[in-house]
C-alpha positions as CSV (number, residue, x, y, z in Angstrom):
1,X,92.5,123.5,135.7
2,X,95.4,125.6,136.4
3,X,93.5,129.2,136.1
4,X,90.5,127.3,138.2
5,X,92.4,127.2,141.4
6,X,94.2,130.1,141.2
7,X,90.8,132.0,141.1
8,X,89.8,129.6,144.1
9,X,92.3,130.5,145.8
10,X,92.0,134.3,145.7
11,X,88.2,134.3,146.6
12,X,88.7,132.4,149.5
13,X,92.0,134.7,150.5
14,X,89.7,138.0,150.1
15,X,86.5,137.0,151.6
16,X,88.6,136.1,155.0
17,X,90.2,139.8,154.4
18,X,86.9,140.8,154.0
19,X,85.5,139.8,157.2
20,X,88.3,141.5,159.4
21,X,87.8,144.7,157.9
22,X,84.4,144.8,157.9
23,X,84.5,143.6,161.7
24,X,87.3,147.0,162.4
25,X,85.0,149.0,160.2
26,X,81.8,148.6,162.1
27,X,83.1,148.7,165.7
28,X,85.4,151.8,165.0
29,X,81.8,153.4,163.4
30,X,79.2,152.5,166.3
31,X,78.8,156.1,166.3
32,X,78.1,156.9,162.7
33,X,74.0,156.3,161.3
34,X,73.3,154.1,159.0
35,X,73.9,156.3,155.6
36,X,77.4,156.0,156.6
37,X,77.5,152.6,157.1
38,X,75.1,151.9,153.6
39,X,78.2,153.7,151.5
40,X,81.2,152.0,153.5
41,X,79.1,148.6,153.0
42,X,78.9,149.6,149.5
43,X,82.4,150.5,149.3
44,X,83.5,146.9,150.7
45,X,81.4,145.5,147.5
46,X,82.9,147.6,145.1
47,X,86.4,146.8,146.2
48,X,85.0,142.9,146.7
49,X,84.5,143.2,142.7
50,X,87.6,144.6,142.1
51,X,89.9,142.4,143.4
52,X,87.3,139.4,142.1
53,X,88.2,141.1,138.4
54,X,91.9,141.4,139.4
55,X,91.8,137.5,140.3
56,X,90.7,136.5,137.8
57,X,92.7,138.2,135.7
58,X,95.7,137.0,137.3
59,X,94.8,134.2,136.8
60,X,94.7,134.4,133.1
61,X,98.0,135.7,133.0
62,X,98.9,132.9,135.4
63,X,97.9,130.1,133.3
64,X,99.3,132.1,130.0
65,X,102.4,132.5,131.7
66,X,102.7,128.5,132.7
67,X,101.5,127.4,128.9
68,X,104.2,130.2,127.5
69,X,106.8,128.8,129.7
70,X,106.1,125.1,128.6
71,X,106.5,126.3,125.0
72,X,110.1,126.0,123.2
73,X,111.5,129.5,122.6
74,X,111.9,128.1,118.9
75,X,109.7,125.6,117.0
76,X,110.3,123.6,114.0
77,X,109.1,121.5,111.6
78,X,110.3,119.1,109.1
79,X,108.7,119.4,105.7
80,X,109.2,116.4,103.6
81,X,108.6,116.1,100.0
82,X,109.1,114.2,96.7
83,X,107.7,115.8,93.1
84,X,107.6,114.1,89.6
85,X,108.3,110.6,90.6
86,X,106.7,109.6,86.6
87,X,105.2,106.2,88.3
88,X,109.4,105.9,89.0
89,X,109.2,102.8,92.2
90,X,111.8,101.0,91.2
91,X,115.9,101.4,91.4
92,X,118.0,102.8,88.6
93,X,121.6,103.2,87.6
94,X,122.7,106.7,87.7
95,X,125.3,108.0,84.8
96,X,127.0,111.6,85.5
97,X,125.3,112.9,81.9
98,X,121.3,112.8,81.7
99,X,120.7,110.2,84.2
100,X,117.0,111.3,83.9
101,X,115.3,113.2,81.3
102,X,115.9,116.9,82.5
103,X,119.4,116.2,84.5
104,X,121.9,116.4,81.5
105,X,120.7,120.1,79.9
106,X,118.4,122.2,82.2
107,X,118.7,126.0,81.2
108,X,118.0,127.2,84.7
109,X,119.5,125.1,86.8
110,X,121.7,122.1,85.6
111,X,121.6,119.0,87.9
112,X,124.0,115.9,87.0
113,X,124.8,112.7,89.7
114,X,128.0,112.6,90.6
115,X,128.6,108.8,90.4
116,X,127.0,106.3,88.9
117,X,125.6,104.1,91.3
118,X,122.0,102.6,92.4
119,X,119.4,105.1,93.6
120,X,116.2,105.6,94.5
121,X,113.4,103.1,94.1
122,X,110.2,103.5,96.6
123,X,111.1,101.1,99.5
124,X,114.1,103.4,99.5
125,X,112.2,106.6,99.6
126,X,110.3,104.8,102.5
127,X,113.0,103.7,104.7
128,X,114.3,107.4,104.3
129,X,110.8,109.1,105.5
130,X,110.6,106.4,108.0
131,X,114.5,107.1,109.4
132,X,113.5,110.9,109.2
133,X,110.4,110.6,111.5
134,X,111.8,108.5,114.0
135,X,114.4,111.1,114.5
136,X,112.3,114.1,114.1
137,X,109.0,112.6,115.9
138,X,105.7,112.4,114.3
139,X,104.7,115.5,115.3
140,X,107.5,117.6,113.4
141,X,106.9,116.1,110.1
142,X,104.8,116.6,107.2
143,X,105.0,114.7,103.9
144,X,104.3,115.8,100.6
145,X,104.3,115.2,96.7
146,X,104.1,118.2,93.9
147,X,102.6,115.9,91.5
148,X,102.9,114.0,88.5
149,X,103.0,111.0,90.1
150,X,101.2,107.3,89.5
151,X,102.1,107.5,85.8
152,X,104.1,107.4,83.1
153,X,105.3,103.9,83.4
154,X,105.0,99.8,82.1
155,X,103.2,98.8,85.9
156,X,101.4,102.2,86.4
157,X,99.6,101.9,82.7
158,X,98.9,98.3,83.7
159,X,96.8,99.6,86.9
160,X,95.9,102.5,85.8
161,X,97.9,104.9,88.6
162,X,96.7,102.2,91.5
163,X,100.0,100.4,92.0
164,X,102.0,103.7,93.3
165,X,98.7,105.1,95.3
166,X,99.1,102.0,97.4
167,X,102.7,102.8,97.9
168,X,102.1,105.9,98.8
169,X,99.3,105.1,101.2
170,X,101.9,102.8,103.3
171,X,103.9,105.8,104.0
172,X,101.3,108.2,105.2
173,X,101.4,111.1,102.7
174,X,99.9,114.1,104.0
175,X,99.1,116.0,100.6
176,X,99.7,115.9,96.8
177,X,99.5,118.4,94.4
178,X,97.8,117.4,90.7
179,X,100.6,117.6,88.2
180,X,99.3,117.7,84.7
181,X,100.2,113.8,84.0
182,X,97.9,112.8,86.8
183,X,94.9,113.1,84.4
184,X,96.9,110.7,81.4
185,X,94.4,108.1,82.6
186,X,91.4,110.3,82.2
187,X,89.4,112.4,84.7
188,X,87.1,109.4,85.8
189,X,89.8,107.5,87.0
190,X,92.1,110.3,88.6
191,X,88.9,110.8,90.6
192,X,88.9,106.7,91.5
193,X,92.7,107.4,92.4
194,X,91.7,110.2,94.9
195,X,89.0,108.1,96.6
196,X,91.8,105.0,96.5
197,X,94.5,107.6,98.3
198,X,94.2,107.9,102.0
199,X,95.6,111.5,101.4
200,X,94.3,114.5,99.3
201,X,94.6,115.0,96.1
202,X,94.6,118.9,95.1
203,X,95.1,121.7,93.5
204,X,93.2,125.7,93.9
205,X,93.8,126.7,90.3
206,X,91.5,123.8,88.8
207,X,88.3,124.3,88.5
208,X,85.2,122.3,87.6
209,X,83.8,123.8,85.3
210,X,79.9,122.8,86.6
211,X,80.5,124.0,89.5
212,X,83.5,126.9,89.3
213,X,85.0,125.2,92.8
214,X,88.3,123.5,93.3
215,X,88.8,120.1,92.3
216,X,88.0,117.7,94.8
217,X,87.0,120.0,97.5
218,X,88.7,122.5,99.2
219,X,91.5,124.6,97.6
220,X,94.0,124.0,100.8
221,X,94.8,121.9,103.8
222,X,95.6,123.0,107.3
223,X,97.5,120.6,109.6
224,X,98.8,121.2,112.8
225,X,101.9,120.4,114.1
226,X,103.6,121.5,117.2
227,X,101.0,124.2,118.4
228,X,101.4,125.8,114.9
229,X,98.7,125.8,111.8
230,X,100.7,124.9,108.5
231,X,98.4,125.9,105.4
232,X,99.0,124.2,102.4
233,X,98.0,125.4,99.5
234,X,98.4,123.0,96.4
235,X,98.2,124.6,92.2
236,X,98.4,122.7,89.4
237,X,100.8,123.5,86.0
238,X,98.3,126.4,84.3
239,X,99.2,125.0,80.9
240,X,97.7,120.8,81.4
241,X,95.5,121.5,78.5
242,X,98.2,121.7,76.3
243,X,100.7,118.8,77.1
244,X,98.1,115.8,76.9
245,X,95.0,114.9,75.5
246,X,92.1,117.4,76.0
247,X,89.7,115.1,76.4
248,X,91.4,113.9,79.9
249,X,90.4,116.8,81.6
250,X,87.1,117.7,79.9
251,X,85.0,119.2,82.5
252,X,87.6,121.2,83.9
253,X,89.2,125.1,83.7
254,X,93.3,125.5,84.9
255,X,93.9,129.0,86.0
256,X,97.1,130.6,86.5
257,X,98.6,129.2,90.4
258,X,98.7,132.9,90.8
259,X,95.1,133.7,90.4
260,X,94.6,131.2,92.7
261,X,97.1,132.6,95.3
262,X,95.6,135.5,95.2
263,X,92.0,134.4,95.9
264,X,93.1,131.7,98.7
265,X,95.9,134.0,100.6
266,X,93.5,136.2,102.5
267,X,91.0,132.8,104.1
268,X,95.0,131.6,105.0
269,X,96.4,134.3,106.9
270,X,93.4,134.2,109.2
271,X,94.0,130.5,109.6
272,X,97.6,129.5,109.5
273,X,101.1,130.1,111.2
274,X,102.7,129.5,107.9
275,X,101.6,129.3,104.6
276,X,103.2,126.8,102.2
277,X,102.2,126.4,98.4
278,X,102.8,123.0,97.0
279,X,103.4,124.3,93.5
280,X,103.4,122.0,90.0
281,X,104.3,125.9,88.4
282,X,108.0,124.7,88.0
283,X,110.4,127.0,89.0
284,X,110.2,129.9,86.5
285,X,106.9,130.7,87.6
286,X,107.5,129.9,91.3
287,X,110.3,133.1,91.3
288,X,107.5,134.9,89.5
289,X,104.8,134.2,92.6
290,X,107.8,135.2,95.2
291,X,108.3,138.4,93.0
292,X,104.5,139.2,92.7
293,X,102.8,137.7,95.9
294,X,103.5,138.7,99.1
295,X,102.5,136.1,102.1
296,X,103.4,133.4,101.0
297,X,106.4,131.6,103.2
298,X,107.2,128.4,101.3
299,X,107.1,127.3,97.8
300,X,107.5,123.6,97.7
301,X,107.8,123.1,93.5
302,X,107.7,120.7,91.3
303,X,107.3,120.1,87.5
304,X,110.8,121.5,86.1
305,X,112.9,118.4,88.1
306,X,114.9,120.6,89.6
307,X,116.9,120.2,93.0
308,X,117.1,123.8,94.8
309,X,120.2,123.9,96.9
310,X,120.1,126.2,99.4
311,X,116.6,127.4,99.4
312,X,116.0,130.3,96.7
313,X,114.7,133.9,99.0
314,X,113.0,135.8,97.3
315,X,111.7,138.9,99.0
316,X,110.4,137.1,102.1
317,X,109.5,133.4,100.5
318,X,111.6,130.7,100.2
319,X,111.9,128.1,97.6
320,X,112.9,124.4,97.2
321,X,112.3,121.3,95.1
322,X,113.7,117.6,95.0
323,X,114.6,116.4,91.4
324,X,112.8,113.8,90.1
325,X,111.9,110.1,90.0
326,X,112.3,109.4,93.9
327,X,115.8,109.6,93.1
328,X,115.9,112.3,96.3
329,X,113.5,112.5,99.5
330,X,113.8,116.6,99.9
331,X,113.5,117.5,103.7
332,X,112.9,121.3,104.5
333,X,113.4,122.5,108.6
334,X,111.1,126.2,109.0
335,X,112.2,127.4,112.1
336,X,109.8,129.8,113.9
337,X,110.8,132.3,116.8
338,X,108.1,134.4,118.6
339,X,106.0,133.0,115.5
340,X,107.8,134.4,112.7
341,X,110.3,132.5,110.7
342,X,113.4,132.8,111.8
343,X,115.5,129.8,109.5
344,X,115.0,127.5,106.6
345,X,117.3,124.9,106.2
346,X,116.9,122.3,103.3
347,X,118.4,118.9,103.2
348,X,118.7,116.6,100.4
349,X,118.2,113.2,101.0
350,X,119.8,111.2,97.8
351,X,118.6,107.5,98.1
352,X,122.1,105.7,97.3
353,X,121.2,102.3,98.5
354,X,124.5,102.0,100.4
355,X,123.2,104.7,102.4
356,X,119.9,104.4,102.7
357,X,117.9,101.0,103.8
358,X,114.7,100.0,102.0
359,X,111.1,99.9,104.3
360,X,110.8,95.6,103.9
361,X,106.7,96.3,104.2
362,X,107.1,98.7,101.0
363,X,109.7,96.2,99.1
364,X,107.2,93.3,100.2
365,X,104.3,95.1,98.4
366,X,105.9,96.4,95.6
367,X,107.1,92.5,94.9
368,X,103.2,91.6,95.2
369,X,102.0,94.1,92.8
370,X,105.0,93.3,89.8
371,X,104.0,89.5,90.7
372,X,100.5,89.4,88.0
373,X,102.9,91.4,85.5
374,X,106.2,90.4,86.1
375,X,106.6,88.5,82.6
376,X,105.7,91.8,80.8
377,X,107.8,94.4,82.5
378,X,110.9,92.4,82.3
379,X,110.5,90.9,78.8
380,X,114.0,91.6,77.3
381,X,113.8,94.1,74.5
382,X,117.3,94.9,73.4
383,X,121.0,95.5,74.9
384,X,122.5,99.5,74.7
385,X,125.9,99.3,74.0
386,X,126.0,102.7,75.5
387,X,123.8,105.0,77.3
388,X,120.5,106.3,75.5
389,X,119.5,109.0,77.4
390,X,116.4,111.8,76.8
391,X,117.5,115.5,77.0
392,X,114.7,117.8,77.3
393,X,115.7,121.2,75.7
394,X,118.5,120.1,73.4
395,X,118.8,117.1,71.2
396,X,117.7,113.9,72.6
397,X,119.6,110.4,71.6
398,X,116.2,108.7,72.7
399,X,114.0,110.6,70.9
400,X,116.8,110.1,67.8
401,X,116.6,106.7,68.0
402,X,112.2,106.7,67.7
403,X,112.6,109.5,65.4
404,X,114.5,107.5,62.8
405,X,112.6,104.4,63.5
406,X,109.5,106.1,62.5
407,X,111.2,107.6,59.3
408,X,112.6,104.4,57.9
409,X,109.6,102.5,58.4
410,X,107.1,104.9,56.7
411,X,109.5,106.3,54.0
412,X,109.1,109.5,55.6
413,X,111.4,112.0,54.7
414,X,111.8,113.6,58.6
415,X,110.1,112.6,61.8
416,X,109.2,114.9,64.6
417,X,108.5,113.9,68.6
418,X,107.1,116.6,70.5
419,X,109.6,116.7,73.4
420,X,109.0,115.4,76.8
421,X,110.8,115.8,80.4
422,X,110.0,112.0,81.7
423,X,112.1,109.1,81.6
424,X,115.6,107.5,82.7
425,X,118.3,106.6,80.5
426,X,118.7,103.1,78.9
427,X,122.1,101.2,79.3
428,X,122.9,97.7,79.5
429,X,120.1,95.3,79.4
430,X,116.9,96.8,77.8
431,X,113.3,95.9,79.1
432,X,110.4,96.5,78.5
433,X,109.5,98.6,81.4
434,X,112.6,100.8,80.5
435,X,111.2,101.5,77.1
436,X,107.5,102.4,78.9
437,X,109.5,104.9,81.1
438,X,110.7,106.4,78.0
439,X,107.4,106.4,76.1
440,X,104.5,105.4,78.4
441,X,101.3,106.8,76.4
442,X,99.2,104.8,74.1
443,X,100.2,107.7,71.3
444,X,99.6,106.2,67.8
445,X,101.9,107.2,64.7
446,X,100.9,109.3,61.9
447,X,101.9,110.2,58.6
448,X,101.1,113.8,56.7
449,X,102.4,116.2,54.6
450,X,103.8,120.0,56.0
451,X,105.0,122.6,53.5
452,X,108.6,124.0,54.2
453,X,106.9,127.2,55.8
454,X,105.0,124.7,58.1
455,X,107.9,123.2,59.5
456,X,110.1,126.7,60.1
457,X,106.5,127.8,62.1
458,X,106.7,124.8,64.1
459,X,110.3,124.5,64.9
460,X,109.9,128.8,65.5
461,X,107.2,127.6,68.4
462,X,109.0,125.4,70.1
463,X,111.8,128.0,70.6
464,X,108.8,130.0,71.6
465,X,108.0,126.7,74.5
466,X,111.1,127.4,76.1
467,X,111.7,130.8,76.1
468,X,108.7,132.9,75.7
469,X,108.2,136.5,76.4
470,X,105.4,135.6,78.9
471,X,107.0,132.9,81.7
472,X,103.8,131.9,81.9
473,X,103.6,130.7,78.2
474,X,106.7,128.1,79.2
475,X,105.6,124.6,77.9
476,X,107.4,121.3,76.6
477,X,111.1,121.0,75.7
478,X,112.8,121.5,72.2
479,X,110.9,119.5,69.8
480,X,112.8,116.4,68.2
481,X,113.2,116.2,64.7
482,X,115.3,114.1,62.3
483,X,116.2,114.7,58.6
484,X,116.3,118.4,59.5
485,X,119.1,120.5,60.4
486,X,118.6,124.0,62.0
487,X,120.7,126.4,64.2
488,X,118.5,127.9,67.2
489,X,119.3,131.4,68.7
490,X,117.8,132.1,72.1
491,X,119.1,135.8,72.2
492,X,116.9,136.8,68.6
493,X,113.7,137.6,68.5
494,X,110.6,135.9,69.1
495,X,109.9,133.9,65.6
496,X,113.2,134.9,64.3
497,X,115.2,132.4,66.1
498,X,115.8,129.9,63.3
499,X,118.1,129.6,60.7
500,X,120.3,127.9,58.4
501,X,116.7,125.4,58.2
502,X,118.0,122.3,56.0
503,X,116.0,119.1,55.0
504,X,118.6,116.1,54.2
505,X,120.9,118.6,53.5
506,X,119.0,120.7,51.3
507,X,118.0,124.2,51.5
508,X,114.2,123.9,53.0
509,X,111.6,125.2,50.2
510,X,108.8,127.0,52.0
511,X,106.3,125.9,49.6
512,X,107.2,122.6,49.1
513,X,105.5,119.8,50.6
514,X,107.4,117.1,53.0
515,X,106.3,113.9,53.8
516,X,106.8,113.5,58.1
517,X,106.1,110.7,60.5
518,X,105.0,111.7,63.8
519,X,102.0,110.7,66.8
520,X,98.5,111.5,67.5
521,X,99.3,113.9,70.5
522,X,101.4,116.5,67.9
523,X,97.8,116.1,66.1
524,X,96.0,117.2,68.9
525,X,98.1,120.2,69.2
526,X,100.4,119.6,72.4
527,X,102.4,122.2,73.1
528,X,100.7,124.6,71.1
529,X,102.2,122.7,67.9
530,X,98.8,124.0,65.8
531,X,100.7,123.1,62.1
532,X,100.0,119.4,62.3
533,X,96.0,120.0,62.3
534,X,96.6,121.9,58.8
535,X,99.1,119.2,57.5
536,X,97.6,117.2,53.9
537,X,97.1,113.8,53.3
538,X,96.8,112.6,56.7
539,X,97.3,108.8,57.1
540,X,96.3,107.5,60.7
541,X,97.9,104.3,60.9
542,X,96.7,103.2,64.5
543,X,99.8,101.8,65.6
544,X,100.8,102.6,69.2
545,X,103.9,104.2,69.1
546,X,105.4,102.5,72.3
547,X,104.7,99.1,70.9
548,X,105.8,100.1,67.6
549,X,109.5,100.7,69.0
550,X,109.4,97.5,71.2
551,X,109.0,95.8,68.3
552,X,111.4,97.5,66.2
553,X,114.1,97.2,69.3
554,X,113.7,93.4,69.3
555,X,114.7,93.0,65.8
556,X,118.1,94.3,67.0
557,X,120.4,93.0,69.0
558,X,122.0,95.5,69.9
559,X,120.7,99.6,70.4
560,X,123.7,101.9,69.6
561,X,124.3,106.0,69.9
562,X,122.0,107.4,66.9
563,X,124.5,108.7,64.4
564,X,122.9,111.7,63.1
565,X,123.1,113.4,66.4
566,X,124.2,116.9,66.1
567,X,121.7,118.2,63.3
568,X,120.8,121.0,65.9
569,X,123.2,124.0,67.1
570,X,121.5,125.9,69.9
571,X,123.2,129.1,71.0
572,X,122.1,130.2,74.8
């Protein structure tokens, strides 16, 4: 409207001119014939189109001018997120160890509380993303999840991943990012999930396989906020295939986030301002895309439970991530001058509940949805006289504890969990939700027989999981074992990193055949554990592992620190 009447304006300013001059012209020319007057007529029009083009163009720069000067010299917005919240709604007890599964012995990047007190818990999360929006404004913030999220928990199992979808749907998510545990319930119903969510669900690296396009659409988002085009661009963990069961994802292909990066980046830069992935990679690999890709402004990560404090530069991207288990509502400020990036600032919001105040609408439905189930999630199970935590790539007390439950009970003479970065520690009171946070899949136990040889290999790749030459090989923690003693040495070689191997003591005898309880999923080869497959005299006893240990629990009144802890000396 602006431009319109300035360009009014300066037509009706040059045809008054216009008529003067011509007027002088003619009356000082009376003498000349009418040649002369043809070209100074002609003249008149040229300069009539000439100052038309330099109105309008005025005008342009008129209006440009007004729209620059309404427009802040810098622009912000708030990016918040939340990764790996494991189905996690509800409050929990910190300690200062291994609060949650990775927080007591990450290799990377070691995270530990410092006082235990109430966190977290979803209306919590929500009355944080609610405080931050009223104080920011609507149009400064985005919200997103990195993945692994409606799982891997008592209620979640019981609705199959619908219970936290609502929650989430209350609170206006923008975007998630497929972790690999968002297929646990199969592919069918991740795809009923998606429909139920009132955000996307996404990631560019998976591909249906029919088809050869991204899951669920398009490979990234674009949402604007404050004049600018934010692309985000969600990936998947590459290695899903081998940390559940394959038939889950039948149907589908996981490339490397990379790949997909790489393929996506040059649509992006046409589109957006700034370019954010929303990366399930974990860390490892996102400093390996900041190394490699350049283009990329913001890697949001997930899947290693890590909290990134400040943001990680590398070359010209940034990192973060918010722990785990909506323990933490991560809030990242880009700050754009002349429409490059000129400041990241990040901004960890831990939900203590005497800081934070829970959303009532959340805390009303999360009361509505426990109501059908409520007998079954808090059917007492057992009291820890101490705290039973799961450690992810050392020995685990948890794992100890199911480890030797499963040896005793099938006269086994060692026991092997494959090693798993969910869960939060039991103390106190023991439930039976607590126990599903710890063990939420329907796994059954099984007995076999490995040779001496066979269990060296296997313990050999899971030193291999953590620390492989390729960071793009990374899967799993340590595996758990009892009966066995080993030492592990991270700075020998590839498949010379064991030693000292002992079974109940004794020397280990390649040849010899061992009797071992484990589950289904080590059967399947998760985590690239391929010796279990070879192992002899298989016995499939179709007992679910989670209910097994309930059960076992029960019969005790009391669950105590395992006392074989400590048949495992890792040197970093």
């Amino acid at each position: 409207m602006l431009q319109s009447q300035i360009l009014n304006n300066s037509i009706l300013d040059f045809l008054q001119y216009y008529k003067v001059l011509q007027i002088l012209i003619i009356n000082n020319d009376k003498t000349h014939n009418s040649v002369t007057m043809k070209k100074r007529k002609l003249v008149l029009g040229s300069l009539l189109l000439g100052l038309l083009i330099t109105g309008c163009d005025s005008s342009k720069k008129s209006a440009n001018n007004s729209t620059s000067a309404a427009e802040p010299a810098v622009r912000s917005i708030s990016i918040l997120h939340t990764n790996d919240m494991h189905g996690s709604y509800m409050p929990f007890t910190t300690t200062t160890d291994n609060a949650t599964a990775q927080t007591g012995d990450s290799i990377d990047n070691l995270v530990r509380f410092d006082r235990a007190e109430e966190i977290g818990g979803f209306a919590w999360l929500a009355g944080a993303i609610k405080s931050v929006r009223e104080k920011r404004g609507e149009d400064m913030v985005i919200l997103l999840d990195g993945g692994d999220t409606f799982g891997d928990d008592q209620l979640g199992n019981l609705t199959k991943g619908e219970a936290m979808i609502k929650m989430m749907n209350l609170v206006d998510y923008d975007l998630m990012a497929l972790g690999n545990h968002d297929f646990d319930y199969g592919l069918e119903q991740t795809r009923n999930l998606e429909q139920l969510a009132n955000f996307p669900m996404r990631a560019a690296n998976i591909k249906e396989e029919d088809t050869h396009k991204p899951i669920f659409g398009e490979a990234y988002v674009i949402i604007e906020k404050q004049g600018l085009k934010i692309g985000l661009l969600p990936l998947s963990y590459r290695n899903t295939p081998l940390t559940g069961n394959p038939a889950n994802i039948k149907g589908l292909r996981f490339e490397t986030g990379i790949n997909a990066i790489m393929e996506q980046l040059p649509k992006l830069e046409e589109e957006a301002d700034i370019i954010v992935v929303l990366s399930h990679e974990g860390m490892a690999v996102d400093k390996l895309i900041a190394e490699e890709v350049e283009g990329v402004d913001l890697i949001v990560g997930a899947h290693s439970h890590d909290v990134i404090y400040p943001p990680m530069k590398i070359n010209d991207t940034y990192i973060v991530q918010a722990l785990s288990d909506a323990s933490v509502l991560g809030e990242t400020t880009v700050s754009l001058e002349e429409g490059k990036i000129s400041n990241v600032e990040a901004n960890y919001h831990y939900l203590w509940h005497d800081e934070v105040e829970p959303d009532p609408e959340v805390k009303e439905l999360i009361s509505q949805l426990r109501s059908e189930y409520r007998s079954k999630l808090e059917e007492k199970v057992t009291v820890a006289d101490t705290i039973i935590g799961r450690q992810y790539k050392s020995e685990s007390p948890f794992d100890k504890v199911v480890n030797n439950l499963m040896r005793e009970n099938y006269d086994t003479e060692v026991a092997f969990m494959p090693g798993v970065g969910y869960g939060i520690s039991l103390q106190d009171e023991v439930k039976s939700e607590d126990v599903y946070k710890l063990l939420p899949h329907p796994a059954k136990i099984i007995t076999l027989e490995l040779s001496g040889e066979q269990i060296k290999a296997t313990l050999e790749q899971s030193a291999a999981n953590i620390k492989p030459k390729d960071k793009l090989k990374t899967v799993g923690g340590l595996i758990q074992t009892c009966g066995i003693s080993y030492e592990l040495d991270f700075n020998k070689p590839v498949g010379q990193r064991i030693s000292d191997l002992k079974v109940n003591g004794q020397e280990i005898e390649p040849s010899r055949s061992y009797t071992v309880a484990t589950h289904s999923g080590m059967l399947n080869g998760i985590h690239n554990y391929t010796e279990f497959k070879k192992g002899k005299n298989l016995e499939k006893t179709g007992k679910p592992l989670n209910e097994f240990i309930v059960e076992q629990l029960k019969k005790n009144e009391v669950l105590s620190f395992p006392e074989n802890m400590g048949e495992v000396m890792i040197v970093q």
